[in-house]
N, C-alpha and C positions, 0 to 999 in steps of 0.2 A: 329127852329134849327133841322138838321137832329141829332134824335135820334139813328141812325145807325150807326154814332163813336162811338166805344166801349170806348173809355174815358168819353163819357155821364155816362155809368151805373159806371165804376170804381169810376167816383164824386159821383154821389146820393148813391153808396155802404160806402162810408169814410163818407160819411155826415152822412148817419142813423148810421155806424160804431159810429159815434163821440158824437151823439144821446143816444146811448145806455151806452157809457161813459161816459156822463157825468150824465144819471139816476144813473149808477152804484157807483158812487162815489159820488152821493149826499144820495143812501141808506145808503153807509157806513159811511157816515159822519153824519146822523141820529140814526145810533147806537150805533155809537162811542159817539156821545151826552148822548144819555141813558145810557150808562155805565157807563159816566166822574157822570153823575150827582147821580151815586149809586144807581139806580132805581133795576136794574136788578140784579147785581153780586157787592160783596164787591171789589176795586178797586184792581187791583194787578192780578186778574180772569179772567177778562174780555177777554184777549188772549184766553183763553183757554175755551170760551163760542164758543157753533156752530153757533150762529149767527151769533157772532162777525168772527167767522174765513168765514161762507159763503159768507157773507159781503165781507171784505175784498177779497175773494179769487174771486169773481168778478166781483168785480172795475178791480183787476190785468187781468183777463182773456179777460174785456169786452176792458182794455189798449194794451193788444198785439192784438185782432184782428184791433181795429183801428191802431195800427203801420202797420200791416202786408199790410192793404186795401190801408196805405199811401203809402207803398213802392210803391205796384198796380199803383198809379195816376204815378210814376215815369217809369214805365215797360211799359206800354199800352201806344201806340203811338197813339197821335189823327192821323185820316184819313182823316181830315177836318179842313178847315179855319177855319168854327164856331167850331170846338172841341178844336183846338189848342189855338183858345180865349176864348174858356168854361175853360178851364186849367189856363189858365193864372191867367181871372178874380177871379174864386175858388180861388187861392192863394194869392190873392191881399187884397178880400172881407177878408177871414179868418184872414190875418197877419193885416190888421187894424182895425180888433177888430169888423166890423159889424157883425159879424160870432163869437161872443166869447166863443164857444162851439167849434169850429171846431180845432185843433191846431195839431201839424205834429212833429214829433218825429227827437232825434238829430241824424244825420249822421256820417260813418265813410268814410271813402274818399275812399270809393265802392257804395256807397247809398242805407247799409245796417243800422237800428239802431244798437245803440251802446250796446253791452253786458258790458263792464266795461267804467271806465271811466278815462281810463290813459291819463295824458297830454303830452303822446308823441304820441300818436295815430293822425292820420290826420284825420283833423273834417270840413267837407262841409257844409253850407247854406245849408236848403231844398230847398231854392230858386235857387241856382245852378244846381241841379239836376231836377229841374222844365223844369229851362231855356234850359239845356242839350236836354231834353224829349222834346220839342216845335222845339227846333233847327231843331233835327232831321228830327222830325215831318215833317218839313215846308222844306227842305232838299228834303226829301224823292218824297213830293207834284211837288215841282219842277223841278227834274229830270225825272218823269213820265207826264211833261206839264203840272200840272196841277197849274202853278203859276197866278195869277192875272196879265192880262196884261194892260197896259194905253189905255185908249181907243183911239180908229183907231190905235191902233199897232199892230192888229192881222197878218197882212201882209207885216209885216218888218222883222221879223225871231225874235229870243231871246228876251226879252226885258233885261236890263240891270237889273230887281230884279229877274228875272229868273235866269241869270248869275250869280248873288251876292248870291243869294240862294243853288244853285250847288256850286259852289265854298263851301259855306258858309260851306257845310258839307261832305266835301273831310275834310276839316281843321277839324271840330266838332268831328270824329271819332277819331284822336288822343289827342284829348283833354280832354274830358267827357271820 
């Protein structure tokens, strides 16, 4: 796989991002055990133990940089066939659980995470903004020729998923 799509490094960034979260939130859930069971502080304290608040404070910190690296796989256009199904697969692997560390933060209908949680707010699939980011992507490939053509079609002009692809993202831009 050419490792020169920057959507390579933005995956293995969210992956060790996702890596470091779920270390992070299984220390704190280690402390929070030692506390529940009265080891450390009498019950009632425990908030207010430094442990317990470093703990805590980054599971939280170690959760926004994995948000932030997820927005990342949304912004960063693959440059590449193989990056644009390095993308895909990443989000396939992850949303059926072979990846059960990896997991993508909810959206507001900008493919920003959510700071509240109003249910009047418009709320998108991460999988829509995947899809959005690929489009493009493949979009972008195709209007600069570089679309996959059927073979012995190189000397007939456009192929017809050349076409479908330009097309595809004239439409894609006011959609996403």
């Amino acid at each position: 796989m050419d490792t020169s799509d920057p959507i390579i490094a933005a995956i293995e960034a969210h992956r060790r991002a996702c890596a470091v979260t779920r270390a992070a939130f299984e220390r704190q859930s280690a402390v929070e055990d030692e506390f529940v069971a009265g080891v450390r502080v009498p019950a009632g304290e425990a908030e207010n133990d430094p442990e317990w608040i470093a703990a805590n404070d980054a599971a939280g910190e170690a959760l926004s940089v994995q948000d932030d690296l997820a927005v990342k796989l949304l912004e960063t256009h693959p440059t590449t066939i193989a990056g644009a199904a390095a993308l895909l697969t990443y989000y396939v692997d992850a949303v059926t659980t072979t990846q059960p560390e990896i997991v993508f933060p909810e959206l507001d209908g900008n493919g920003r995470p959510f700071e509240s949680k109003s249910i009047d707010e418009l709320r998108r699939d991460f999988a829509y903004f995947i899809i959005c980011n690929v489009a493009a992507a493949l979009s972008n490939m195709a209007a600069a020729g570089e679309a996959i053509e059927p073979h012995g079609a190189a000397n007939h002009g456009p192929s017809y998923a050349h076409r479908v692809l330009v097309s595809a993202g004239r439409v894609k831009a006011s959609q996403c």
